[in-house]
N, C-alpha and C positions, 0 to 999 in steps of 0.2 A: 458345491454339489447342487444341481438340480432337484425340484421337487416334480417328481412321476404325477400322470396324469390320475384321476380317478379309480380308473377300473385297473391299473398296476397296483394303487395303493390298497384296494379291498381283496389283491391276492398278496400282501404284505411286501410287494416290491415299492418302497417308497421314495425312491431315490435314483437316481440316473448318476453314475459314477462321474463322468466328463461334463464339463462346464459350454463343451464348444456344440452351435448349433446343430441338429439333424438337418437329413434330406429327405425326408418323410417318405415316399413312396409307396410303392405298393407290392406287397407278395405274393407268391404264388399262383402271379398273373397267368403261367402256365403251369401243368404238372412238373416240366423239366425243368423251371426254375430254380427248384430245391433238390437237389443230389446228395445221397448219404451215402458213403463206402464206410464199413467197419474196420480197426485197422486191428490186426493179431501178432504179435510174435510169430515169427517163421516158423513153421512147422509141419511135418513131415508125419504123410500118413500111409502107414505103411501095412496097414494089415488089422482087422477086429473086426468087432461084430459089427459096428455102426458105420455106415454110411453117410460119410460127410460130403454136402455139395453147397456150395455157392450160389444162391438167389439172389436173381435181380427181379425188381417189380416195381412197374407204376400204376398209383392210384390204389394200394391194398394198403390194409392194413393187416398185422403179424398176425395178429390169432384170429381172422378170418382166412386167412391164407392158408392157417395149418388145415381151420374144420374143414375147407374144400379141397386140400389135396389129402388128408386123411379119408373123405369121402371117395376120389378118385384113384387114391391105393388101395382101398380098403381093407385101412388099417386104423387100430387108433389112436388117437392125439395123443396120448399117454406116449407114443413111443417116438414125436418128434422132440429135439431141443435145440436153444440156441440162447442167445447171449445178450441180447435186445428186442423191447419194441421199438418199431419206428415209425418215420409219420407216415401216413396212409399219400397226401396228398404228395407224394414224392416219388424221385426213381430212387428208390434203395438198393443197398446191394449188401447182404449178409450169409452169412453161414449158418448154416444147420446142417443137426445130425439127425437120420431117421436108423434107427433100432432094429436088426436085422431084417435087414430089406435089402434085396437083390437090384442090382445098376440095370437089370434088364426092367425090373418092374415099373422104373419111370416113364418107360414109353406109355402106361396108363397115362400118367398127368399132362393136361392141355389143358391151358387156363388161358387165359386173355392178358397181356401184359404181364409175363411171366416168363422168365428165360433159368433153366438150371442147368448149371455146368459140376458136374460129378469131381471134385478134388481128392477121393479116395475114403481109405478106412481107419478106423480106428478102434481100438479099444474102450473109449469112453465119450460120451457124448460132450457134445458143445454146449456151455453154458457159460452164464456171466463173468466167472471167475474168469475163463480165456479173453476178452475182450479188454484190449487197452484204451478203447476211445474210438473215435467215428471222427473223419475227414470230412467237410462240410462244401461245397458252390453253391453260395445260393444268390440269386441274380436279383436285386430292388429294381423294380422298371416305375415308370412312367414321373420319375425322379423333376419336378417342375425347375428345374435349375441351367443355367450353360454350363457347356462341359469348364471353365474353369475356377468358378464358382463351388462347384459338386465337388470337383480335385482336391477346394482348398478343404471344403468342410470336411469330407474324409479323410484328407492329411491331419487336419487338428484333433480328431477324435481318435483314430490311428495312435500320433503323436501320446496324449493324454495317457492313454492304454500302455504305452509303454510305459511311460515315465513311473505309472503306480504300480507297475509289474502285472497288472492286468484288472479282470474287474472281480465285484461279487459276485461270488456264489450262486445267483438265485436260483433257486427252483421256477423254471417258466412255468407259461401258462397251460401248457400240454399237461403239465402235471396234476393240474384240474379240471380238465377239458375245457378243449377251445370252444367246441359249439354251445357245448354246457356242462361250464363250470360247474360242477355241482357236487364233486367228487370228498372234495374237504367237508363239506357241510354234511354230509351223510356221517363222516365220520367224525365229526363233533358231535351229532348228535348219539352217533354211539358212546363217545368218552362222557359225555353228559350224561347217561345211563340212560336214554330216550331212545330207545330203536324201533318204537312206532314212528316217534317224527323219524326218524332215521332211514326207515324204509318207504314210509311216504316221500319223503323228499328225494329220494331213487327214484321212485315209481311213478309221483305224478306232478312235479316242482312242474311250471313248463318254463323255457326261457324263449325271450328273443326269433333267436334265431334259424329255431325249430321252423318243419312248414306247419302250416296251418292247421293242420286235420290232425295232426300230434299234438300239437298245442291246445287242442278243443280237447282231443280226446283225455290229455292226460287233466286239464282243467276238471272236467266231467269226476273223472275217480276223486279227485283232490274233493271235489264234493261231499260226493253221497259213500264212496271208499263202496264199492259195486265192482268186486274181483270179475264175476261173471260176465259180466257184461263190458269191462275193461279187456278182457280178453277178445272178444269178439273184434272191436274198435281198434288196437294197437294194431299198428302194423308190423308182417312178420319178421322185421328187420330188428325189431327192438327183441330180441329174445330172450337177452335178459332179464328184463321184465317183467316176459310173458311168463318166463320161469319162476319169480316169485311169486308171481300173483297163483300160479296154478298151486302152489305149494300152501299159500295164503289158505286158499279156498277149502285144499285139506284142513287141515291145522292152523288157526288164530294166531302164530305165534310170531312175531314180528324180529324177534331177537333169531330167532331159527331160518327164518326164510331163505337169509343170505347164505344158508350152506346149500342151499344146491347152486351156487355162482361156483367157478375155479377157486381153486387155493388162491392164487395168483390176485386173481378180481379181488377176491372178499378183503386182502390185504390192504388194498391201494388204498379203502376208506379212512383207515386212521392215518398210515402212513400221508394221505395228501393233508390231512390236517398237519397230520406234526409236521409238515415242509409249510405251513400256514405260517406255523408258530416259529420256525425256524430263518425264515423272509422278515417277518418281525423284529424278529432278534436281531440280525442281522443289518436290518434296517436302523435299527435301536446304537448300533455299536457305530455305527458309520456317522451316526449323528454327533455322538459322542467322542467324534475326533479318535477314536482309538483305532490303529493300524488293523488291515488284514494280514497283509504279508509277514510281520513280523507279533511276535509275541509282547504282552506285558505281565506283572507280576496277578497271579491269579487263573488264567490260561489256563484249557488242557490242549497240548499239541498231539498231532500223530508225528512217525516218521516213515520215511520212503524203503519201498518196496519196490526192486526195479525200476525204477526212477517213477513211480508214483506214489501219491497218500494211501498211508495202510493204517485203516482205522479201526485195528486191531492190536495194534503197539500205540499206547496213548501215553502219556506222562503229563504233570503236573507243572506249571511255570511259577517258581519262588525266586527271590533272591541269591540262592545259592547256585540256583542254574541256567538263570536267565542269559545271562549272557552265552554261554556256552550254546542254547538253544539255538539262540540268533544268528551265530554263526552259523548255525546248521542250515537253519530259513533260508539265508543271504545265499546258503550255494543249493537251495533246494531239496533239500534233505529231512529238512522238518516244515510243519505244515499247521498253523493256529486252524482249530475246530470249532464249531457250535452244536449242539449239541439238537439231534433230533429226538425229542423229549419224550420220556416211557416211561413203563413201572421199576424199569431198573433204572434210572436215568443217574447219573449222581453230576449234579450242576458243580459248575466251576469255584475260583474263586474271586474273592476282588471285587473290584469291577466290574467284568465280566458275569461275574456270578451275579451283579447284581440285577445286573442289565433280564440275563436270564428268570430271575425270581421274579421282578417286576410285570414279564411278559404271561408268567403265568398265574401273579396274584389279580393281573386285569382279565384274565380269560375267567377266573373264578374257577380254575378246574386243579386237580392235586395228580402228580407223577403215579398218584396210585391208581385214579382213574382209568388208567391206559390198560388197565387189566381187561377191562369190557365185562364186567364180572355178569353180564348176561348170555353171554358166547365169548367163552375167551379165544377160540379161533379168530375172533377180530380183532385184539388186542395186538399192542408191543410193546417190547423192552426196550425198545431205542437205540440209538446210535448215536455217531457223531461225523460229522462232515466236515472238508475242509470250508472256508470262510472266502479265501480267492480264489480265482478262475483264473489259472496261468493258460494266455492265449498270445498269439500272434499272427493276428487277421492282415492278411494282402488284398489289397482292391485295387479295380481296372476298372477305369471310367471308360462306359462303352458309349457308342453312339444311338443316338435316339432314344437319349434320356433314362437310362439305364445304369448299374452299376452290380457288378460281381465281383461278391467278397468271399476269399478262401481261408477258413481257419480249422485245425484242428484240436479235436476238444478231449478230455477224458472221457471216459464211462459214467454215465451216469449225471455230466453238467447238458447245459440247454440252449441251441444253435439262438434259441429269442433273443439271452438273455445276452448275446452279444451283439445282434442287429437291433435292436433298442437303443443302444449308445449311437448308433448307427444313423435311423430314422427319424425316430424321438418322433414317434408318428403323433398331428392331433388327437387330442379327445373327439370320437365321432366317426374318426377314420379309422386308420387300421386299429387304432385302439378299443375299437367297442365289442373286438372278439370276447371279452371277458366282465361287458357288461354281468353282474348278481343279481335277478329280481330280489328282493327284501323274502324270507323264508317265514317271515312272523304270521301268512294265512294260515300255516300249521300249526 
């Protein structure tokens, strides 16, 4: 196994599963290079309140997409739902359901880079629970290689992929933010019981990649912490922000600020932490020679639910059922987990368990922490995730230095953490989307 470059390893991705070189490249070179179709169970809408249609959109992101065509129905966000975010710089294509709203009322909605096609009704809205996983093209260009050179390194990475039944898990870098990573650390600083740094480092961390006048301006707050005048300086883009900060200004309270954010937002802080802690882990187990795909004694496995991981039937891996498990693994039926670590959290055993403990007697932090005992709205109980990525990526080495790889993925796993094995981009190049300034100014 490879050792990941830097800014992989400080989002706890420390390993690159395949041993055979990358072709480095480059993403996103156009919008349409990256394509996401959500894929659903068939299903037939035949009459209810809600209003289900098919969105395609380039260059949005989900929940600016809802507040502008909520503006242009006028109606509110409360009554659209659906099943995923996706990436902004992409043509996606997803379903949503809008809460009694008439198929005439869409001739309001005109948006730029925006296409809805009406698939009918129903009685109950779309949300996560309907989504099976997201069908993926996403095209590497400017690939420095001959076409059969690029063939071979893709065939061997390919190759690899199969042979281990596919790859980790990881939680990518979306799940921290690309432009700025920052999303974990806010929520560390809340498990840490600190949610002054925790909302400073929202509000005025600045990274990289930001432009310049954001990066002055949030620098400025990190300062003098000048709400009023922070307001003036942000631009209206950052709204979330601007929404804490005006809340600040009423009320001192640093642990409260975060509820005027969504339900949805205030969430993602801890959870991107325990996907921190869980990359670790995971990185930790892979080191230690111990399988994904299969179980050993101490394990907690899920089993399949319509032919996916359902991490709501869990069981325990001992000697008395070991075996039996594996059988199940081998025809994909059961599934070894890691645990996304909470107040309810109950670690494994073994090995595994140990692996687990270790990760969090070095963070310094206790499964009780996750209460957020300052706002327990940011808290959580935890879960547990499957450990492999069962994938089987197709690539076509295109002309003019290019390459389009087609995979489909579950709900909920990350198109990165498969073009990674892929690119195995330099440190500097594509990899510095996830440069972390050091947070110790706070």
């Amino acid at each position: 196994m490879m050792e990941a470059p830097p800014s992989d390893r400080l989002l706890g991705m420390e390993l690159y599963a395949t041993d055979s070189p990358g072709c480095k490249g480059r993403l996103r070179a156009e919008i349409e290079d990256f394509v996401v179709e959500e894929i659903y169970e068939d299903q037939s809408y035949e009459g209810g309140r809600y209003l289900v249609v098919e969105v395609e959109k380039v260059d949005w992101e989900t929940h600016h997409l809802v507040r502008d065509l909520s503006r242009q129905l006028q109606i509110s966000q409360k009554r659209f739902g659906w099943a995923g975010t996706k990436d902004k710089k992409a043509v996606t294509r997803q379903r949503m359901s809008i809460m009694s709203l008439d198929e005439k009322q869409l001739q309001r909605a005109a948006l730029p880079g925006v296409k809805i096609r009406v698939l009918g009704r129903s009685n109950r809205g779309v949300s996560l629970g309907d989504l099976r996983g997201n069908r993926f093209a996403v095209r590497i260009r400017e690939v420095d290689l001959d076409h059969e050179e690029a063939a071979r390194r893709v065939a061997a990475v390919t190759g690899e992929i199969e042979e281990r039944g596919g790859l980790p898990n990881y939680f990518g870098v979306q799940r921290f933010g690309e432009v700025r990573p920052v999303t974990h650390l806010v929520g560390e600083a809340l498990v840490r019981g600190d949610p002054e740094r925790a909302a400073m480092t929202y509000l005025a961390l600045p990274f990289p990649r930001e432009p310049e006048t954001t990066r002055e301006a949030r620098g400025r707050l990190l300062a003098d912490r000048d709400f009023g005048r922070a307001l003036k300086e942000y631009p209206l883009r950052l709204r979330y922000e601007r929404a804490m900060m005006a809340r600040l200004l009423e009320e001192e309270d640093y642990s409260r600020s975060f509820d005027v954010l969504a339900t949805n937002l205030k969430r993602l802080f801890v959870h991107a932490y325990q996907s921190l802690l869980y990359n670790r882990i995971l990185s930790r187990r892979m080191r230690a020679g111990l399988p994904l795909g299969r179980a050993v004694e101490g394990d907690v496995v899920c089993f399949s639910k319509g032919g996916l991981p359902d991490v709501d039937r869990l069981q325990k891996v001992d000697k008395s059922n070991i075996a039996a498990v594996n059988r199940l693994a081998e025809r994909g039926r059961a599934f070894v987990t890691l645990p996304l670590l909470g107040h309810k959290s109950a670690l494994a055993g073994g090995l595994p368990g140990d692996i687990e403990r270790s990760v969090l007697e070095e963070e310094g932090v206790d499964l009780s922490d996750f209460r957020v005992g300052a706002n327990p709205d940011l808290g959580s109980p935890g879960n547990r995730r499957p450990a492999l990525l069962r994938v089987e990526p197709v690539a076509e080495i295109e002309d003019g230095g290019s390459i389009l790889l087609k995979f489909d993925l579950p709900a909920g796993s990350y198109a990165t953490v498969v073009l990674r094995e892929y690119m195995k981009p330099a440190e500097g190049a594509e990899a510095d989307r996830s440069v972390v300034p050091s947070s110790d100014i706070l």
